[in-house]
C-alpha positions as CSV (number, residue, x, y, z in Angstrom):
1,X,225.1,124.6,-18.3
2,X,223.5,128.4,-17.9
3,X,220.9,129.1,-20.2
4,X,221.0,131.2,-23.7
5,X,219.5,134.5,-23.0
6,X,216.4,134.5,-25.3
7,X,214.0,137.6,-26.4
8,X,210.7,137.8,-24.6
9,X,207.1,138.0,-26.6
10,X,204.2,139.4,-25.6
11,X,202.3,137.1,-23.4
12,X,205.4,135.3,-21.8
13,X,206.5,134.9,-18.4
14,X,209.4,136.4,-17.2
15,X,212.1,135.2,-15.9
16,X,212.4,135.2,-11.9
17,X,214.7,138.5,-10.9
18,X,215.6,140.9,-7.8
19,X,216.9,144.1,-8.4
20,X,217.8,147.1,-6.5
21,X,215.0,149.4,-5.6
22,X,215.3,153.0,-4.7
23,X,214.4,152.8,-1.5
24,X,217.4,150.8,-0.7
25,X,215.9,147.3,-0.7
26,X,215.3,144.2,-3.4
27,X,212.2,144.1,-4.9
28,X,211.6,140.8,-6.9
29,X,209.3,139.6,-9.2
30,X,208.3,136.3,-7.1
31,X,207.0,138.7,-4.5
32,X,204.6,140.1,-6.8
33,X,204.0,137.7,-9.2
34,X,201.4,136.2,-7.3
35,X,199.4,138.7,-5.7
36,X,199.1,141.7,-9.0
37,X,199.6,142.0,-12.4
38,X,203.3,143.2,-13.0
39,X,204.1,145.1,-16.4
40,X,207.7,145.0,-16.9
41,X,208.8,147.8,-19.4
42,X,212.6,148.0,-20.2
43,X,214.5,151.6,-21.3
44,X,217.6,151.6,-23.6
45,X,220.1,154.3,-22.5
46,X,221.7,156.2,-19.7
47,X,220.0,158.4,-16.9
């Protein structure tokens, strides 16, 4: 059963995720996770 999307707090972990990256490769967030502090900041709108 897939799980209810649900609003992130301050303080929480993220969920596990690969996107895109510009330098035409994933990037994702188990890769970094581990090693440095990742901020994850989130933009509403179009480029």
């Amino acid at each position: 059963m897939p799980r209810k999307n649900r609003i992130l707090s301050i303080g929480d972990t993220a969920p596990l995720f690969t996107l895109p990256a510009h330098q035409q490769r994933d990037v994702s967030l188990a890769s970094h996770r581990e090693k440095e502090h990742v901020v994850l900041t989130f933009f509403r709108g179009t480029w």
